[in-house]
N, C-alpha and C positions, 0 to 999 in steps of 0.2 A: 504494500500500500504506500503511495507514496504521498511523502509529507513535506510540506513547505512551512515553520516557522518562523514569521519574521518578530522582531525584538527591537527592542533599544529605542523607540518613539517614547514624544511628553511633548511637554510647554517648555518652552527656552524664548529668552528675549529675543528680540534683534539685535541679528549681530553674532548670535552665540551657536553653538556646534551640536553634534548629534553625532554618532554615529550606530547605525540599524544595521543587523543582522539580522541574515537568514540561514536559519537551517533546515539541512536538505535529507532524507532519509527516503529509499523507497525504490531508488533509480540510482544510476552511475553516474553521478554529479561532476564529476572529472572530465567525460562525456561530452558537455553539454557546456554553451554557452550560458551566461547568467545576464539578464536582466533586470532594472530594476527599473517600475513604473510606480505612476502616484495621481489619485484621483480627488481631485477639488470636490465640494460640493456643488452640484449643479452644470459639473465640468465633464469633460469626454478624460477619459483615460490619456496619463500621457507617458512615453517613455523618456524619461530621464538621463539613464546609463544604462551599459553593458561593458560585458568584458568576456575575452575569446575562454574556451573552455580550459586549456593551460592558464592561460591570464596574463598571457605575453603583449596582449593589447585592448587597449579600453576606449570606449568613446562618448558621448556626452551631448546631450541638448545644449543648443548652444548657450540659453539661460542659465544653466548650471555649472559651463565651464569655468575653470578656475577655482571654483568654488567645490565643488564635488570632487570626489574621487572614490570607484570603484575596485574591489580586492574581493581576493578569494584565498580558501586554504582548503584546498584538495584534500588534505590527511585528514581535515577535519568536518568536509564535506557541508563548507560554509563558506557562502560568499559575504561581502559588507560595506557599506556604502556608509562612507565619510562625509559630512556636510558641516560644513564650514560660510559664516558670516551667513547664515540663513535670515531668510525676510518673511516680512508678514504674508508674502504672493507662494512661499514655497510651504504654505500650510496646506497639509492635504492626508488621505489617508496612503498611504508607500508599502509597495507589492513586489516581492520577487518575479521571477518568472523566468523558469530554465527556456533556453529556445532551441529547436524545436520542438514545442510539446503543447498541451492544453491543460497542463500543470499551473497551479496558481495558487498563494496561501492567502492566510485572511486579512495580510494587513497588518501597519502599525501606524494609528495617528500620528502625525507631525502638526503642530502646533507652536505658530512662531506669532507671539501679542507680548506688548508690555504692559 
C-alpha cells in the first residue's frame, strides 16, 4: 500500500522558513521522480518543485526560485522541500507527488500571516 506523508507545515511570519517532509512507503521511491505541489484556497493546484529521482537535478516555479529548494534521501525514502523568506501568497495546503504515478498524500498547511 503505498503511503505518502507529508510533515513539517504551521504558521510562521513573513519572512521566516519551513521546511516539509514527505515520506514515502509502498513503492520504490529511489525510482521515481519527487514533486512537490500546493493548493491555495479557491486556487487550481500548482506545482512548485521537483527533483530527478537520484536528485542530481531540481527545478522550480519560477515564484519560488531562490527561495525554495528541493532534497531527497533515498536511504530514507524521503524527499523535502526547504522554504525560505516565505510570504503571505505562498500560504496554501503543500502535497508530494512521486511522478509518474497517481500517488498523492494528504497535505500539510502552510500558513505565512503576522
Amino acid at each position: 500500500q503505498v503511503q505518502l506523508v507529508e510533515s513539517g507545515g504551521g504558521l510562521v511570519q513573513p519572512g521566516g522558513s519551513l521546511r516539509l517532509s514527505c515520506a514515502a512507503s509502498g513503492f520504490t521511491f529511489s525510482s521515481y521522480a519527487m514533486t512537490w505541489y500546493r493548493q491555495a484556497p479557491g486556487k487550481e493546484r500548482e506545482l512548485v518543485a521537483g527533483i530527478t529521482a537520484g536528485g542530481g537535478s531540481t527545478d522550480y516555479a519560477e515564484h519560488v526560485k531562490g527561495r525554495f529548494t528541493a532534497s531527497r534521501d533515498n536511504a530514507k525514502n524521503t524527499a523535502y522541500l526547504q522554504m525560505n523568506n516565505l510570504q503571505p501568497e505562498d500560504t496554501a495546503v503543500y502535497l508530494c507527488h512521486p511522478r509518474p504515478t497517481n500517488f498523492w498524500g494528504q497535505g500539510t498547511q502552510v500558513t505565512v500571516s503576522a
